[in-house]
C-alpha positions as CSV (number, residue, x, y, z in Angstrom):
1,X,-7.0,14.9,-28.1
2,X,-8.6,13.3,-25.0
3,X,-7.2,10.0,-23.5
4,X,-8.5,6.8,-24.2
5,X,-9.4,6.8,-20.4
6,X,-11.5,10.1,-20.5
7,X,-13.5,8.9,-23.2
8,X,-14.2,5.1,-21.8
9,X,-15.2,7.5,-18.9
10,X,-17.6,9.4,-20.8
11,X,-18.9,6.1,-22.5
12,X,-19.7,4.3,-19.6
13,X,-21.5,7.3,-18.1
14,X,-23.7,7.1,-20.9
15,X,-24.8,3.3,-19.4
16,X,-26.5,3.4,-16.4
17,X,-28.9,0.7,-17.0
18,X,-26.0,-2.2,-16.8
19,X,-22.5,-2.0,-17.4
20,X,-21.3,-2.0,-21.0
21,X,-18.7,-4.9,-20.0
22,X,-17.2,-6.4,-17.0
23,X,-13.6,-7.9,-16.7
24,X,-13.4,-11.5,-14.6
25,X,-10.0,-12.4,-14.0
26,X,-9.7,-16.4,-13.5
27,X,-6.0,-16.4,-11.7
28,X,-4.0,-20.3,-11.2
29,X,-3.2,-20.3,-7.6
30,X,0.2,-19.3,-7.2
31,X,2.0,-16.9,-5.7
32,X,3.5,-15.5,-8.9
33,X,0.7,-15.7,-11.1
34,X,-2.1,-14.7,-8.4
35,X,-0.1,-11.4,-8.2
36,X,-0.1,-10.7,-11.6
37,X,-3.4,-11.1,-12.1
38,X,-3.8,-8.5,-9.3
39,X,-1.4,-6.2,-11.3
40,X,-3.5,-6.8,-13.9
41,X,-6.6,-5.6,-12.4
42,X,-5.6,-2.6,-11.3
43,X,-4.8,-1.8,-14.4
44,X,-8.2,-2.2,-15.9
45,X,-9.9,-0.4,-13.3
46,X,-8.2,2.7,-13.9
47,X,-10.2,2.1,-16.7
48,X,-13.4,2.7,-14.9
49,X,-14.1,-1.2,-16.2
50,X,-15.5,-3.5,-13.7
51,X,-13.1,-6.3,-12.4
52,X,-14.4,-9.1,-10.8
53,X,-11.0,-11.7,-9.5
54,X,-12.4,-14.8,-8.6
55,X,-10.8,-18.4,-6.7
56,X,-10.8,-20.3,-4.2
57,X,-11.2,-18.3,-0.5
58,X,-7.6,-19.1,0.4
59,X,-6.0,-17.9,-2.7
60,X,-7.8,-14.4,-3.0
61,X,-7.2,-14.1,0.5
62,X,-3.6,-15.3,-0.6
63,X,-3.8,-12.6,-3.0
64,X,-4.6,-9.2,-0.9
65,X,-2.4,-9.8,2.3
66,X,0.6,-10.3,0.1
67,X,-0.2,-7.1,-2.2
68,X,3.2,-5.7,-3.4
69,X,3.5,-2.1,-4.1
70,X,-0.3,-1.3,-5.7
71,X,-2.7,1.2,-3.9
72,X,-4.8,0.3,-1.3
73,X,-7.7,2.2,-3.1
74,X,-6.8,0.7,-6.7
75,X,-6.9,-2.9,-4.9
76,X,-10.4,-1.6,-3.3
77,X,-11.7,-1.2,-6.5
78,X,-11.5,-4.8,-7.5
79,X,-14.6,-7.1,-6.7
80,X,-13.2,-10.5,-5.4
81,X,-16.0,-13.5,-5.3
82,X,-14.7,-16.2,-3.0
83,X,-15.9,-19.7,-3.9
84,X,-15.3,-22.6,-0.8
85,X,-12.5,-24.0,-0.3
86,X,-12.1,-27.5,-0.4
87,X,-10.2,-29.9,0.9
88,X,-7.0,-30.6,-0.5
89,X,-3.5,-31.9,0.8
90,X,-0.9,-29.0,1.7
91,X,2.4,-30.4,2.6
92,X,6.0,-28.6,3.3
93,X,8.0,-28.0,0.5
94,X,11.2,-30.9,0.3
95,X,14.3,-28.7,1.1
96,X,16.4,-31.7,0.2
97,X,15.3,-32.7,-3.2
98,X,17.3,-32.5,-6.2
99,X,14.6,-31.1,-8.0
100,X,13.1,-27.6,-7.1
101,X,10.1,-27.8,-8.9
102,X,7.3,-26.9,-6.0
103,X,4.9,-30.2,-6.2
104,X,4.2,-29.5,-2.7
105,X,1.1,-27.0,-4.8
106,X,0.0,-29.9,-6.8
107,X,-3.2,-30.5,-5.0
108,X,-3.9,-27.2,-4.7
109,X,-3.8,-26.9,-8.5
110,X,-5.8,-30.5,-8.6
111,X,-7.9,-29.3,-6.6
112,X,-8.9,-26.1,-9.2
113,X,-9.9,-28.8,-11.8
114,X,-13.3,-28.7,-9.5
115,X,-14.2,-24.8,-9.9
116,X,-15.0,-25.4,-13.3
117,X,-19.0,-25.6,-12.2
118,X,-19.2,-22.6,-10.0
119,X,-17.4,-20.3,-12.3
120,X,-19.5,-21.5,-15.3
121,X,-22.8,-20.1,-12.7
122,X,-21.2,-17.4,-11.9
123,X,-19.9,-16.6,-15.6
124,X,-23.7,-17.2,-16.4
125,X,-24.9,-14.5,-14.1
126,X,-22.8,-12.2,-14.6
127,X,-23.8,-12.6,-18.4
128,X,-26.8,-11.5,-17.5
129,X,-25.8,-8.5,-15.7
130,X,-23.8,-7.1,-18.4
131,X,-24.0,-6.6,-22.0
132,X,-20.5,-8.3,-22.6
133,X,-18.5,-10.1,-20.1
134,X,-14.4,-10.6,-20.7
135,X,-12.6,-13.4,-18.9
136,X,-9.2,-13.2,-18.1
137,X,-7.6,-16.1,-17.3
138,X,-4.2,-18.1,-16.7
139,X,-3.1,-20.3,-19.2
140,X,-3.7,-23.2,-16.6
141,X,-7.1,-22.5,-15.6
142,X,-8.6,-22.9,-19.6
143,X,-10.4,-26.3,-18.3
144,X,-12.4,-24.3,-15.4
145,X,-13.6,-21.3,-18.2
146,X,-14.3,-23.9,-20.9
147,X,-17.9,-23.5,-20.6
148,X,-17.7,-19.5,-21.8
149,X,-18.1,-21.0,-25.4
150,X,-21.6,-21.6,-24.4
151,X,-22.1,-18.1,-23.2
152,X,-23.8,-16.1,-25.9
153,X,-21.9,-12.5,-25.1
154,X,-18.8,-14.0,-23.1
155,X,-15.1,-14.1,-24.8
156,X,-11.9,-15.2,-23.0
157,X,-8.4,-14.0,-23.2
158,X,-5.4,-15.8,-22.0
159,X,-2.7,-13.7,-19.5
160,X,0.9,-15.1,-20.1
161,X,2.5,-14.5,-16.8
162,X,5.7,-16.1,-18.7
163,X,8.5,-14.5,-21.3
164,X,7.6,-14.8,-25.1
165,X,10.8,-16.0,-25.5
166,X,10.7,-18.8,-23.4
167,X,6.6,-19.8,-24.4
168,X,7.8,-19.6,-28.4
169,X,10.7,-21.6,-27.5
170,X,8.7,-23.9,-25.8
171,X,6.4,-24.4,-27.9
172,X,8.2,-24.9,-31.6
173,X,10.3,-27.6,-29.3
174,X,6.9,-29.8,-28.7
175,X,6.3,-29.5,-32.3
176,X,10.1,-30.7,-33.5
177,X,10.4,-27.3,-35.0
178,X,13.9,-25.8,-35.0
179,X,14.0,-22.0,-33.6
180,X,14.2,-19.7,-36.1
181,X,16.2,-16.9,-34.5
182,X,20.0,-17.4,-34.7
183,X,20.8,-17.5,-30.7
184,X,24.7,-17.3,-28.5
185,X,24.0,-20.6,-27.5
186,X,22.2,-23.6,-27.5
187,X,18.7,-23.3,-25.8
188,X,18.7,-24.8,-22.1
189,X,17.3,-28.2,-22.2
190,X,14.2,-28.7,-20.7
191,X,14.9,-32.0,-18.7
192,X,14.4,-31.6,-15.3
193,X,11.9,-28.1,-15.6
194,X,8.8,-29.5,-15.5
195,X,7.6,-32.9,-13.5
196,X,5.9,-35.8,-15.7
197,X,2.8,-35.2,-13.7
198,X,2.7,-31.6,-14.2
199,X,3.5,-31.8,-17.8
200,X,-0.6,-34.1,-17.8
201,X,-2.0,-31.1,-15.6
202,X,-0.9,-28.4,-18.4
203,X,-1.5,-30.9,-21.5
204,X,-5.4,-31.1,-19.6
205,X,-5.7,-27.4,-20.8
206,X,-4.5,-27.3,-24.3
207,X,-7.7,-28.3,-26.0
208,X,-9.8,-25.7,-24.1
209,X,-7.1,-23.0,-24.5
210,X,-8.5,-23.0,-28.0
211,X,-11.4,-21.0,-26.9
212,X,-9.3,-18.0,-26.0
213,X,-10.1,-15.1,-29.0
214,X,-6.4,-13.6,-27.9
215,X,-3.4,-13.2,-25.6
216,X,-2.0,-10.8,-23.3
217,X,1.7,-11.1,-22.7
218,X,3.5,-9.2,-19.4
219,X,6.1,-8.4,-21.8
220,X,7.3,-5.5,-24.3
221,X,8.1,-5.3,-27.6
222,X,11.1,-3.2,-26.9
223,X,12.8,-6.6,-25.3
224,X,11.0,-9.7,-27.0
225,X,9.2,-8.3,-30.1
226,X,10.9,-11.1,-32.5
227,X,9.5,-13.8,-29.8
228,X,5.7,-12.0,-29.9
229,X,6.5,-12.2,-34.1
230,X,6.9,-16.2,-33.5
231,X,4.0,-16.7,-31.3
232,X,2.0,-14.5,-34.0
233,X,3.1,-16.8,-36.9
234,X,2.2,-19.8,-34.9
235,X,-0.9,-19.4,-34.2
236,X,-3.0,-21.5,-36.3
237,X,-6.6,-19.5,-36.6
238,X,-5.4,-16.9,-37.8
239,X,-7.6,-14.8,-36.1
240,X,-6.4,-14.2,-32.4
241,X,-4.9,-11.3,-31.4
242,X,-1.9,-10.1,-29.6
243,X,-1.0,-7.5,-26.7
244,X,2.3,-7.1,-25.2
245,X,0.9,-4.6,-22.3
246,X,4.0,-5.3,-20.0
247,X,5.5,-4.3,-17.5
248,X,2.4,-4.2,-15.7
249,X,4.1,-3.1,-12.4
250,X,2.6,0.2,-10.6
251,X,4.2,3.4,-11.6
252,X,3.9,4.8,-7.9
253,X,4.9,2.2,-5.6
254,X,2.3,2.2,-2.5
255,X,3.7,1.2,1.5
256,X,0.5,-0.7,2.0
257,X,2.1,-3.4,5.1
258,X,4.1,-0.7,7.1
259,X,5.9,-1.4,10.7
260,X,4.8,0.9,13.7
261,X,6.9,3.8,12.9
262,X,5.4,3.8,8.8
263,X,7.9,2.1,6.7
264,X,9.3,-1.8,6.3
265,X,11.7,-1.8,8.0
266,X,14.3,-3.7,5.8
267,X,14.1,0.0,3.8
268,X,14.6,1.8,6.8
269,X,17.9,0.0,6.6
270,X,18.2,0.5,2.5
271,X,18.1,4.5,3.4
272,X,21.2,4.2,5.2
273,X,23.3,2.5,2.1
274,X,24.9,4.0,-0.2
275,X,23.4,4.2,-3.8
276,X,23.7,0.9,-5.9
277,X,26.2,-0.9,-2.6
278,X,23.7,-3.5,-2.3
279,X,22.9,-6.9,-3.3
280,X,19.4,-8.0,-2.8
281,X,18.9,-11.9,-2.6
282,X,15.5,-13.9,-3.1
283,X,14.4,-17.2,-4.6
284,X,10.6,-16.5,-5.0
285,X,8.1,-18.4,-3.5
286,X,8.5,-21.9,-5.1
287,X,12.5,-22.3,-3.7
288,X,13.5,-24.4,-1.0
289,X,17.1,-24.7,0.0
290,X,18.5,-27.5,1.5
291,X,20.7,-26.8,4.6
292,X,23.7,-27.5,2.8
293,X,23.3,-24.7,0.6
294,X,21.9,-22.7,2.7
295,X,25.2,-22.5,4.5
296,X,27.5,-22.2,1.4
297,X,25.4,-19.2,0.2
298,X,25.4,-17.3,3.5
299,X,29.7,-18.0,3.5
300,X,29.8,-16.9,-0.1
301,X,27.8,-13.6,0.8
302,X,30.2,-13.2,4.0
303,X,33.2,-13.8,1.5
304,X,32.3,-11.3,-0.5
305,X,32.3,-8.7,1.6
306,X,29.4,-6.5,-0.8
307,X,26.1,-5.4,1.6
308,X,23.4,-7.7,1.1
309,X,19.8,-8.2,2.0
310,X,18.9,-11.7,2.1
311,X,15.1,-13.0,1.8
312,X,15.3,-16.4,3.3
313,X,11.6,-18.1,4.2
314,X,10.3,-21.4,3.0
315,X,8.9,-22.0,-0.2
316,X,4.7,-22.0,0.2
317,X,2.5,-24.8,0.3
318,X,-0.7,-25.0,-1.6
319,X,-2.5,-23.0,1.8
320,X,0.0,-20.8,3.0
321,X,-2.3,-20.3,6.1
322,X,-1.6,-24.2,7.1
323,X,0.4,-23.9,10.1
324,X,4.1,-23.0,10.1
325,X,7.1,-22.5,7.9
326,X,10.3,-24.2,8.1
327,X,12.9,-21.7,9.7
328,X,16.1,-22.5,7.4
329,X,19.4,-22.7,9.8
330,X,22.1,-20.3,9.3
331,X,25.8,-20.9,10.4
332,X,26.1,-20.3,13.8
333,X,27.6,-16.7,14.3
334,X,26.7,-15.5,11.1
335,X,24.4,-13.0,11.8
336,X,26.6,-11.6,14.3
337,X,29.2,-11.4,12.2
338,X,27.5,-9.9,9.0
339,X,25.9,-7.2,11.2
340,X,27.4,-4.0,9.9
341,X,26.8,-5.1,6.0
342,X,23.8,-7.6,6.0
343,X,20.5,-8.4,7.0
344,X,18.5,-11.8,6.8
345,X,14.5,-11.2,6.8
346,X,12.5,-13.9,6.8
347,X,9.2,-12.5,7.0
348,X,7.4,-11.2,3.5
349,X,9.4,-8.7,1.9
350,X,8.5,-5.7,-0.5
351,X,10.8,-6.6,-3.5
352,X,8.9,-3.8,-5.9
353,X,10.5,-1.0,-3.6
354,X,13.5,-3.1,-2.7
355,X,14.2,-3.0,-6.3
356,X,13.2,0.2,-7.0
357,X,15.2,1.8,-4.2
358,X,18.6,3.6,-4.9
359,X,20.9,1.6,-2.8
360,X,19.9,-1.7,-5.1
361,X,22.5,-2.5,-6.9
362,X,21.7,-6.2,-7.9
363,X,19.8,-9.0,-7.7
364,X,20.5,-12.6,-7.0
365,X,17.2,-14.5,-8.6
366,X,15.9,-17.8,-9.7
367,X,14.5,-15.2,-12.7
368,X,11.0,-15.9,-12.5
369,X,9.6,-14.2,-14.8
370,X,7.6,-11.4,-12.2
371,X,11.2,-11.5,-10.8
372,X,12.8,-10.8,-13.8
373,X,10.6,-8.0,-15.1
374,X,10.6,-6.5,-12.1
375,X,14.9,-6.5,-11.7
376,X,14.6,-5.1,-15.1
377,X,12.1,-2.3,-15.0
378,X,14.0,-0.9,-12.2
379,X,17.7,-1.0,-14.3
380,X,19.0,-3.7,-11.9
381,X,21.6,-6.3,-13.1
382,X,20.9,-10.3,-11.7
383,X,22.9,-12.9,-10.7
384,X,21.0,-16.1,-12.4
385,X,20.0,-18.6,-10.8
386,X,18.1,-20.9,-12.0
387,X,15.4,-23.6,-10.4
388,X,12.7,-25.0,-12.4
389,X,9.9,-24.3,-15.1
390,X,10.6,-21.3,-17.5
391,X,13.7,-19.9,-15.3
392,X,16.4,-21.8,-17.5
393,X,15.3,-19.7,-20.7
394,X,14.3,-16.8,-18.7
395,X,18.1,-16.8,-17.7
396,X,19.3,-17.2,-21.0
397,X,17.2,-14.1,-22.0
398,X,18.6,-12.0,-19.7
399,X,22.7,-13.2,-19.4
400,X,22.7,-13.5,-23.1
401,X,20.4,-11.9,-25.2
402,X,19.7,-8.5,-22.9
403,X,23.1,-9.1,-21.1
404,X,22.2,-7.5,-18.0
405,X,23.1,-10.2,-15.6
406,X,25.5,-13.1,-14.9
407,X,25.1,-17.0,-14.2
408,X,25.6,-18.1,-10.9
409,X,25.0,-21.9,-11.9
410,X,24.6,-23.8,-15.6
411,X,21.5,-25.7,-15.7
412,X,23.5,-28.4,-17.0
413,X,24.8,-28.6,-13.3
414,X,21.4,-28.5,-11.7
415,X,22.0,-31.0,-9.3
416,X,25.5,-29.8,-8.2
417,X,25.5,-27.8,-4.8
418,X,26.6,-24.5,-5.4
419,X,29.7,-23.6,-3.5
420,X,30.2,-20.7,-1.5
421,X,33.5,-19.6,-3.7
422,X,31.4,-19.1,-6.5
423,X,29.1,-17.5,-4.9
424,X,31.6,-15.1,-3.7
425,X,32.5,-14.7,-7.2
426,X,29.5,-14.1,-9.1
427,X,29.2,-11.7,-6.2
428,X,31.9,-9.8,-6.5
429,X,31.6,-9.5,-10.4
430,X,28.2,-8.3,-10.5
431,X,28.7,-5.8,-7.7
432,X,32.4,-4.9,-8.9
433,X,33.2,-1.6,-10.5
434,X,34.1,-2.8,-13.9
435,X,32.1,-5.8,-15.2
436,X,29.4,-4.4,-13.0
437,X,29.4,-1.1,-13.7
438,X,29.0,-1.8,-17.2
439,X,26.6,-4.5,-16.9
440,X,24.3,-1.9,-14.8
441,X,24.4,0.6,-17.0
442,X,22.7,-1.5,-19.6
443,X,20.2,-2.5,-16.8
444,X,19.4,1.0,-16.2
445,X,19.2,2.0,-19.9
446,X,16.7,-0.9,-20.4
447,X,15.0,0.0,-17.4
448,X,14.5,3.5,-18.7
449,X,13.4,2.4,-22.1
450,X,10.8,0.3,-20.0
451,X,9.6,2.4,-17.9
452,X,8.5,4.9,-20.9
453,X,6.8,2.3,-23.0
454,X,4.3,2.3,-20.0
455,X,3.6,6.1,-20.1
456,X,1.3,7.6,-22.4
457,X,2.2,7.4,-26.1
458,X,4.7,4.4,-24.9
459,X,4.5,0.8,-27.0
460,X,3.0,-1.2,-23.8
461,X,0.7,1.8,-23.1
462,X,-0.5,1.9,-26.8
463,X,-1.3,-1.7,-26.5
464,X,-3.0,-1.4,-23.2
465,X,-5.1,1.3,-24.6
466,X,-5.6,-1.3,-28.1
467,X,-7.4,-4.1,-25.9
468,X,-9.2,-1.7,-23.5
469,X,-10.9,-0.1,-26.9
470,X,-11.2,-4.0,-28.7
471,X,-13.4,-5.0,-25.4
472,X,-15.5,-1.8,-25.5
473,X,-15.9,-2.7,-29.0
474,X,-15.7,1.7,-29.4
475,X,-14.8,1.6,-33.5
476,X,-13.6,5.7,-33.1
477,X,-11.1,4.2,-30.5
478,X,-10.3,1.4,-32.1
479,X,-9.3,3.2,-35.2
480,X,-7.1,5.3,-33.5
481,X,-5.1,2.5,-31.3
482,X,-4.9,0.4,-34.2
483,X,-2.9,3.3,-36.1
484,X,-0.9,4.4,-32.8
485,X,0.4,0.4,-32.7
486,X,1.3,-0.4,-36.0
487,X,3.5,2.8,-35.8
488,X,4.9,1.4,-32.8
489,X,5.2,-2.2,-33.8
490,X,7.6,-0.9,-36.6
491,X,9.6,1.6,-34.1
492,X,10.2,-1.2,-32.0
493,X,10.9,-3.6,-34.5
494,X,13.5,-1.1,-36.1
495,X,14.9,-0.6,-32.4
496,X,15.1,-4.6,-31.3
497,X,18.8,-4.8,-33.2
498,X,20.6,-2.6,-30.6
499,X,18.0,-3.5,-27.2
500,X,18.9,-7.6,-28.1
């Protein structure tokens, strides 16, 4: 039997006159979400669907220079439309503030509230150009694609670039309703994740959000399936539908940004480590740490006397073209003296292939949730840490529910500096050959389990393949992916007891 991909193939071939349907992804402009919107795209165009991945000039730009691990000619492949730039307010990120949320990027995100206009003319035209047009967009960009309902052959889909667990949580909370699922612990309180004036920016979007006709999650069954269930149940149409496609990572990691001599150079130094000896440490692109902690962390990873590659740059402002970062302050000597088992970049670093490289052998995160897929698609074990937004739950999903990973602080103690003996600590657990040993081979058996639900005949691919055929509106195909996921829905069902 041919692949869903050979026949799309042989379908479009058939239309010459204009494509049968083109894909326009709508990202929100940050770092996190912008690149899994590129994931995302690559994905559909190995499809042979038209993508078009439209925003502001800044933020596709954004976008391509900071391309992690896809193909130069699968990026090539994607059509990006800039729209102008306007003026908005970019200031640093406050290293000194008790709470990490990033509201240095709220103008930026203020500023989208404006593109609604220019993407409903250029939704239009492209309307006109193809006999069906799919928006994808972010979850916080519903009030710029409102207008698609208006659009006679148009239809809109939401991409969750956050856990199910942590949006079904979220969501019964706002309604008062209890979680269903018995838990280890009580849920992490939300106080402190989101800022009162974000909290009006997403409640902006939650009457157009009901325009969507479905939701992509960059998740898999085999981890969250009684989460996607919940978010199933709740929805109150009845009629959207569901795909857990995820994780949307590339199978074959590409060196795109290479040093002189062809590699990055922070893996020249991971090929001289030995296999699973090294802790890799980043905060994203949302973190800034004060000075204070700054220092405690660096003497907690000297303490612990484990190899370690530290990421340590500035969290982004809304233009992250605007002049320059804050270079953090290390304790004096402590390069120097970590030479022979650390490194400190502070330049963009490739976590895909840092994570996917041998020597890896954990991962200290604020467990975003690219972060966190990523960590876990690769069998690595993480140190929690969490910041802000979804990272409290996302922690709680993988410390106590997946148990691949320990807690380096309690949210409860948020506004506590972290000191460089527990640091040490968490450290040496995670890294040790008993706790951590264990812990990682749950990691890599998860990992494994992952990685083959994205191959042919796998539960993410089989949904993949389910929303490629529902947006080709191919009945034959549609049939056939229909039958392939409800026998995978109930395999992983049956298999959630011993993954959770």
């Amino acid at each position: 039997m041919g692949s869903l991909r050979d026949h799309q193939n042989q379908h479009d071939n058939k239309s010459t006159e204009q494509p049968h349907v083109v894909v326009i992804m709508v990202p929100f402009p940050a770092q996190g979400h912008l690149n899994q919107l590129m994931q995302l795209s690559c994905l559909i165009t190995s499809y042979d669907i038209p993508v078009h991945y439209i925003g502001f000039a800044i933020h596709n730009r954004q976008a391509k220079v900071r391309v992690n691990g896809l193909s130069p000619h699968d990026v090539a492949k994607i059509h990006f439309h800039d729209l102008p730039t306007p003026s908005f307010a970019s200031p640093p990120p406050n290293p000194n503030s008790s709470n990490k949320y990033p509201t240095q990027l709220q103008p930026a995100w203020e500023a989208t509230l404006g593109l609604r206009q220019p993407v409903a003319t250029y939704l239009r035209d492209m309307s006109a150009r193809a006999k069906r047009v799919v928006i994808i967009h972010d979850p916080m960009m519903a009030v710029v694609v409102q207008d698609i309902v208006s659009i006679r052959n148009a239809e809109s889909y939401v991409f969750n670039c956050i856990s199910a667990f942590f949006r079904s949580s979220f969501n019964l909370e706002k309604k008062g309703i209890p979680f269903p699922i018995k838990l280890p612990k009580e849920l992490p309180s939300m106080e402190g994740c989101i800022p009162d004036d974000v909290q009006s920016f997403v409640a902006l979007q939650m009457e157009q959000l009901n325009y969507r006709a479905g939701d992509i999650y960059n998740t898999c069954r085999l981890i969250e399936a009684p989460y996607l269930d919940l978010l199933a149940r709740e929805d109150e149409t009845g009629n959207r539908k569901n795909w857990a496609i995820g994780p949307i990572l590339p199978t074959k990691l590409s060196l795109a940004n290479k040093s002189d001599d062809g590699k990055f150079k922070c893996l020249e130094w991971f090929d001289k480590q030995e296999a699973k000896s090294v802790i890799y440490v980043s905060f994203g692109t949302t973190i800034s740490l004060s000075d204070e902690q700054i220092e405690e962390l660096a003497l907690g990873l000297e303490q612990s006397k484990k190899r370690f590659l530290w990421v340590l740059r500035d969290a982004d402002k809304g233009n992250v073209f605007d002049g320059e970062l804050r270079r953090a302050k290390l304790p004096e000597g402590f390069e120097e003296r970590v030479k022979e088992v650390g490194i400190v970049v502070r330049d963009w670093a490739p976590q895909p292939e840092i994570l996917a490289h041998p020597s890896t052998g954990g991962f200290m995160s604020h467990c975003g949730w690219n972060s966190c897929t990523e960590s876990i698609t690769n069998g690595v074990p993480i140190a929690a840490w969490p910041m802000h937004s979804d990272q409290p739950r996302n922690t709680m999903l993988v410390t106590d529910i997946l148990k691949i990973g320990l807690v380096v602080r309690e949210w409860t103690q948020r506004e506590e500096l972290v000191k460089a003996s527990t640091i040490e600590n968490v450290v040496n657990r995670l890294m040790a050959p008993e706790e951590g040993t264990e812990m990682r081979k749950r990691a890599e058996e998860l990992g494994a389990t992952l990685r083959q639900a994205t191959e042919e005949g796998g539960v993410s691919r089989v949904e993949l393949d389910s929303f490629v055929a529902h947006i080709t509106r191919d009945n034959a195909l549609l049939a056939r992916t229909s039958s392939l996921s409800s026998s995978s829905v109930r395999c992983d069902t049956s298999s959630q007891t011993s993954v959770v």
